[in-house]
C-alpha positions as CSV (number, residue, x, y, z in Angstrom):
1,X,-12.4,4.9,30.5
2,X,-8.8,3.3,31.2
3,X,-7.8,1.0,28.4
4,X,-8.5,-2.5,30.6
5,X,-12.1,-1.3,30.3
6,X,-11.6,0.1,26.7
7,X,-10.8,-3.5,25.8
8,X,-13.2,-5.8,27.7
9,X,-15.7,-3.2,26.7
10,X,-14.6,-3.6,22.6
11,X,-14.3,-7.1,23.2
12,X,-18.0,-7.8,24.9
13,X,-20.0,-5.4,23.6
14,X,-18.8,-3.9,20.2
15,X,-17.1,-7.3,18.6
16,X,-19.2,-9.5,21.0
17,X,-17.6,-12.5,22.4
18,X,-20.3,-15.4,23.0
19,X,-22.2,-18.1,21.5
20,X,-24.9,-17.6,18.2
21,X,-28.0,-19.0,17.4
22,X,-28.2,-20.7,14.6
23,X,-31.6,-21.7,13.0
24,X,-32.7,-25.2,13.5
25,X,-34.4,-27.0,11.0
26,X,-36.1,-30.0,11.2
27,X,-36.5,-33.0,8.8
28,X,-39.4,-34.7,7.8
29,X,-40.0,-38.4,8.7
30,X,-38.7,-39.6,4.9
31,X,-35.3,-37.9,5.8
32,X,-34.6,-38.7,9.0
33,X,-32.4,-41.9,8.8
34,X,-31.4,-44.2,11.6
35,X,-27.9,-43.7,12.9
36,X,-26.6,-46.3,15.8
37,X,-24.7,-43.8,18.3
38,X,-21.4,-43.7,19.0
39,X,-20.2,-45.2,22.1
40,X,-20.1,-43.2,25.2
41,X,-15.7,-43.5,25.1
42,X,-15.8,-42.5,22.0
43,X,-18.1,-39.3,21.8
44,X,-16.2,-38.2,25.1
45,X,-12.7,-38.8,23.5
46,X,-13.6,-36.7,20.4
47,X,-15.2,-34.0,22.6
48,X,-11.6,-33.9,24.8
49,X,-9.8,-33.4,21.4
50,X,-12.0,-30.5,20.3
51,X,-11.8,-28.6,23.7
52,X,-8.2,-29.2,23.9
53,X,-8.1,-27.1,20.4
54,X,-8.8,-23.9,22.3
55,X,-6.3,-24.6,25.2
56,X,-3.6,-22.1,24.7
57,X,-3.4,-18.6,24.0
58,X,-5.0,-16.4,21.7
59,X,-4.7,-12.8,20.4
60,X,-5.6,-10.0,18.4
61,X,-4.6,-6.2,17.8
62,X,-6.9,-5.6,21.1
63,X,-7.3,-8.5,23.3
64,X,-4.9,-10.9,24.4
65,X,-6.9,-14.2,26.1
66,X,-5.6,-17.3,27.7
67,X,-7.9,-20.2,27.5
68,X,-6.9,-23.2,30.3
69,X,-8.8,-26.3,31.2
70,X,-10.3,-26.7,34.8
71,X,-11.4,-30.1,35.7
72,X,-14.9,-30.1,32.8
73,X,-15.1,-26.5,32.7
74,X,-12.9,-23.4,30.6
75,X,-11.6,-20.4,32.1
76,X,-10.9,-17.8,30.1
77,X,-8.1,-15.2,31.5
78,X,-8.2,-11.7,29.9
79,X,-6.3,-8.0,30.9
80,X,-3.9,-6.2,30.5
81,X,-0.5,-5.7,32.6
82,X,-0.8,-6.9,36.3
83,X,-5.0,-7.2,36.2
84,X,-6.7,-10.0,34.6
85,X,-10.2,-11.1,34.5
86,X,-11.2,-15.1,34.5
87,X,-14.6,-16.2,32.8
88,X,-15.7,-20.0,34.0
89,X,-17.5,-21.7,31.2
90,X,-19.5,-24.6,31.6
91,X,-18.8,-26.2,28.3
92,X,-22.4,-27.7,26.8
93,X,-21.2,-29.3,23.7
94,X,-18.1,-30.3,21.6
95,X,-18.2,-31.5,18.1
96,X,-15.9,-31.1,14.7
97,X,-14.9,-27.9,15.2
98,X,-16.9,-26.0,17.7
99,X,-17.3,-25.3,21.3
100,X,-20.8,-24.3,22.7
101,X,-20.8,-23.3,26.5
102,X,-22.1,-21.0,29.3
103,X,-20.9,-18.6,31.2
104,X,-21.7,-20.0,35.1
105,X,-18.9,-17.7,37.1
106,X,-16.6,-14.2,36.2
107,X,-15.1,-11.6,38.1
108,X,-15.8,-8.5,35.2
109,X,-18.1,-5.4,36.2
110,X,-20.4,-6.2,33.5
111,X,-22.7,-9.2,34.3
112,X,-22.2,-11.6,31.9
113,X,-23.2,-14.9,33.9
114,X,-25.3,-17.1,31.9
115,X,-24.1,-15.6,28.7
116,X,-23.4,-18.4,25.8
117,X,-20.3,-18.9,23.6
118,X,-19.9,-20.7,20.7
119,X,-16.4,-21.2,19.4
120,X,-15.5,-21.9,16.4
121,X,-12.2,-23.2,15.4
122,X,-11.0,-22.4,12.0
123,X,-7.8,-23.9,11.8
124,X,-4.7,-24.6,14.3
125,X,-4.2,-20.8,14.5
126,X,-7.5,-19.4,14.0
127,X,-10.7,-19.1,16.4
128,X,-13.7,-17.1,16.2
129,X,-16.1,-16.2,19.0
130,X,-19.4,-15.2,18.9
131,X,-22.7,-14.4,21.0
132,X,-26.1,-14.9,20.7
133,X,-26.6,-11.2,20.1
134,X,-24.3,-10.1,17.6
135,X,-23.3,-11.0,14.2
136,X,-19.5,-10.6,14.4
137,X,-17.2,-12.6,15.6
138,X,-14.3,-12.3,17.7
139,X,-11.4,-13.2,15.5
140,X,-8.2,-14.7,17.0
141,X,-4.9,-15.8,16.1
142,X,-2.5,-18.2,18.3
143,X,-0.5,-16.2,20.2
144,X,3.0,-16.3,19.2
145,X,4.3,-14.6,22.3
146,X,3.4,-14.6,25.7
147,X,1.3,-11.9,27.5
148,X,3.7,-9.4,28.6
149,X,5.3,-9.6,24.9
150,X,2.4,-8.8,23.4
151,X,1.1,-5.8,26.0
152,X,4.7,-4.4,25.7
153,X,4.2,-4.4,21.8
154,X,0.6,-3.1,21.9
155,X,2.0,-0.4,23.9
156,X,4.7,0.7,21.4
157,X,2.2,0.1,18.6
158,X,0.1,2.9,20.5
159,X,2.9,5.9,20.6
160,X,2.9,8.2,18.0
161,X,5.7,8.7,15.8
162,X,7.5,11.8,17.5
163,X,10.8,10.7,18.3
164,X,13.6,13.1,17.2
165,X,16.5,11.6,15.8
166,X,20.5,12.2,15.6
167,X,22.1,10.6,12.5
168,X,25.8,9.7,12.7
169,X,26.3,12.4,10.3
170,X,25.1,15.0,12.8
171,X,21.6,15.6,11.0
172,X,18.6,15.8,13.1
173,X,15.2,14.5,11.7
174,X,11.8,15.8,13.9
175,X,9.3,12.9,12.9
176,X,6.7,15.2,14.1
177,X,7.2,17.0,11.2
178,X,5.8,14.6,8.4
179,X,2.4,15.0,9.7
180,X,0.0,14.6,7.5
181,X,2.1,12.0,5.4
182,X,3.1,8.2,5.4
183,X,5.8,7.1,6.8
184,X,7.6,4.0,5.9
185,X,10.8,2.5,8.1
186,X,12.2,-0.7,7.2
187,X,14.7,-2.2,10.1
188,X,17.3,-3.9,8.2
189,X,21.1,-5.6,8.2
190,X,23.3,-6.3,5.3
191,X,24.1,-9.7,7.2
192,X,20.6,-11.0,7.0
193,X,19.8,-12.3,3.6
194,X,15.9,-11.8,4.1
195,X,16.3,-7.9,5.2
196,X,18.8,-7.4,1.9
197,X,15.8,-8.6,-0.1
198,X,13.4,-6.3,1.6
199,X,15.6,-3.8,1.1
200,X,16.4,-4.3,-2.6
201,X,12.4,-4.9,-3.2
202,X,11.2,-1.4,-1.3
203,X,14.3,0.2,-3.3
204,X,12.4,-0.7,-6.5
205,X,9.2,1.0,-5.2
206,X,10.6,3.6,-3.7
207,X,10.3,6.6,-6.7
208,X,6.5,5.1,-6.4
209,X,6.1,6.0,-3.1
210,X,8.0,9.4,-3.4
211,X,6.1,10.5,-5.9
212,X,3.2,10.2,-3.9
213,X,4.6,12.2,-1.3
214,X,5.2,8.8,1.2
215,X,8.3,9.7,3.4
216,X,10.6,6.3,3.7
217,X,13.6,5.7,5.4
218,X,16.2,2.4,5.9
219,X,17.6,1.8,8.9
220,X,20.3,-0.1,10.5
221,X,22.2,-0.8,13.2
222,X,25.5,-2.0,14.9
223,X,27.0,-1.5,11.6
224,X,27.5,1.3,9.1
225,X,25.8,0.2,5.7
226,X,27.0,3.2,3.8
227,X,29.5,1.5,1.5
228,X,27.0,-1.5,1.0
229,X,24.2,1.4,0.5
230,X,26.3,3.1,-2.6
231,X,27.8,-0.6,-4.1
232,X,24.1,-1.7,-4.5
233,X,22.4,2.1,-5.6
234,X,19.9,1.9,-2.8
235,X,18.4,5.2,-3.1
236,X,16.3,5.1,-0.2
237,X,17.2,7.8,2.3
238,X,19.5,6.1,5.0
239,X,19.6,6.1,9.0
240,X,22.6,4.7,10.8
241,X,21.4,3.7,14.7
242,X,24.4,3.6,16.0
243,X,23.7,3.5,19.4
244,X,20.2,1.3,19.0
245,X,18.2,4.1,20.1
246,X,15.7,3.6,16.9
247,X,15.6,0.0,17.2
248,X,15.0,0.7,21.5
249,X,12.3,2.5,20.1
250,X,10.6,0.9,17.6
251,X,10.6,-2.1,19.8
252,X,12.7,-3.8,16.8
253,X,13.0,-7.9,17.7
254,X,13.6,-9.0,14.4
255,X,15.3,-8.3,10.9
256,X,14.1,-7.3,8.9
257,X,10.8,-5.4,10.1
258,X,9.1,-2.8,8.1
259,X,6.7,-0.3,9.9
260,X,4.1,1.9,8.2
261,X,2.3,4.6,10.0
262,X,-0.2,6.9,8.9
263,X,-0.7,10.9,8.5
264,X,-1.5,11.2,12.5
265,X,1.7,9.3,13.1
266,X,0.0,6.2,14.3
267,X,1.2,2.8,13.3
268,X,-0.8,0.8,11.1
269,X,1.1,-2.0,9.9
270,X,4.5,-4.1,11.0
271,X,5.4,-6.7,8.7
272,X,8.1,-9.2,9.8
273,X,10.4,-11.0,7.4
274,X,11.0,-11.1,4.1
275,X,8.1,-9.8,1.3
276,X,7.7,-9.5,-2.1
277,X,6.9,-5.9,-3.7
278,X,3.9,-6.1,-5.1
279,X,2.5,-7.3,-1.5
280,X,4.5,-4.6,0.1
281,X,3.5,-1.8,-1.9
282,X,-0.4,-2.9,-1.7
283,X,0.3,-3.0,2.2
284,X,1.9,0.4,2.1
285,X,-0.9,2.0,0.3
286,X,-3.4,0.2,2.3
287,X,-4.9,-1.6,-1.1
């Protein structure tokens, strides 16, 4: 199974993507009240506002999904790389903040016309999606980068960590060889404020992690930190990339960036900016 299939079949099947029942309940006579309806503009302006909630893009750790408006109908484009799939949905209803429709046209393998949906927006950045057949949602975030951004990062998220490294001091460190420990790397400058807090806040956990046998380096780049290392007693093991060729490969966009990968070598976390210890150690120990 290539991984295009691996995802739409995660996606559809296992996390299930499409609208849920929901029990109706009816009301007796004494608490049914009359309402006068809402006029026709109205109802149909509130409905445009709702649908135009889910216009954008959405993503997770294992599906990236564009949603677009076409004329009354949403398509939904999904893939990886250079293939995508597009799902027409007949929207059926828009109110507060959910979407019911039905699926009238795709272009997937797996039939999946007439399927519902039922969206359900949680906030600005949040969307769930669920089916009529399973109890868990599909839980999205707004993308914050665009498709080949994200693919490109789910692909480096995927490689285990085997790279062999050359430290401007001449010593050579195989990752491959702290399998079957935790590995910590925090991507940092001296000239970013945020990365010297990160820094000075994994320094103060670091005889924590040690202790429990969690390997963690400090890297940096385009400068040597050495000096500013010793002035500031940062006892974490240090890695000058001079060249960038840990930052090339760790995919490294930002500073600072801390990366946690497991006893297989697998990435399990990346945390972005700045964050306090006690946060940081919970995420490092996966509480």
């Amino acid at each position: 199974m290539n991984k295009i299939t691996k995802m739409i079949t995660i996606m559809l099947l296992i996390i299930g993507i499409v609208g849920c029942n929901q029990d109706e309940k009816t009301k007796s006579k004494d608490e049914t009240k009359h309402v006068e309806p809402a006029s026709t503009e109205s109802q149909e302006s509130s409905e445009e506002e709702v649908i135009n909630k889910l216009v954008g893009n959405w993503s997770n750790d294992e599906v990236y999904m564009t949603i677009v408006k076409d004329n009354d109908n949403l398509i939904m484009k999904l893939g990886s790389e250079d293939k995508y799939w597009n799902i027409t949905i007949e929207v059926q209803e828009a109110k507060d903040s959910e979407v019911q429709g039905l699926v009238i046209n795709s272009d997937m393998e797996q039939e999946i016309i007439g399927t519902k949906f039922t969206y359900v927006i949680k906030d600005e950045n949040r969307l769930d999606i669920f089916d009529n057949s399973h109890n868990n949602p599909l839980s999205l975030m707004k993308a914050t980068e665009d498709r080949a951004s994200w693919e490109r990062e789910k692909a480096i998220a995927e490689k285990e960590l085997d790279i062999v490294f050359e430290n401007s001091d001449g010593t050579i460190i195989d990752f491959k060889d702290f399998r079957g420990k935790k590995v910590v790397l925090l991507m940092w400058g001296s000239w970013a404020k945020p990365a010297v807090e990160t820094l000075n806040n994994l320094n103060d956990i670091y005889e924590d992690l040690r202790k429990r046998d969690i390997v963690v380096y400090n890297i940096s780049y385009d400068i040597n930190e050495e000096d500013f290392i010793k002035e500031n007693n940062i006892r974490i093991p240090y890695l000058h990339d001079e060249n960038g060729e840990f930052e090339a490969w760790l995919g490294s966009l930002a500073i600072p960036t801390l990366y946690i990968y497991d006893e297989d070598g697998l990435r399990i976390d990346k945390i972005v900016g700045s964050i306090d210890k006690e946060e940081m150690k919970k995420r490092i120990l996966g509480e």
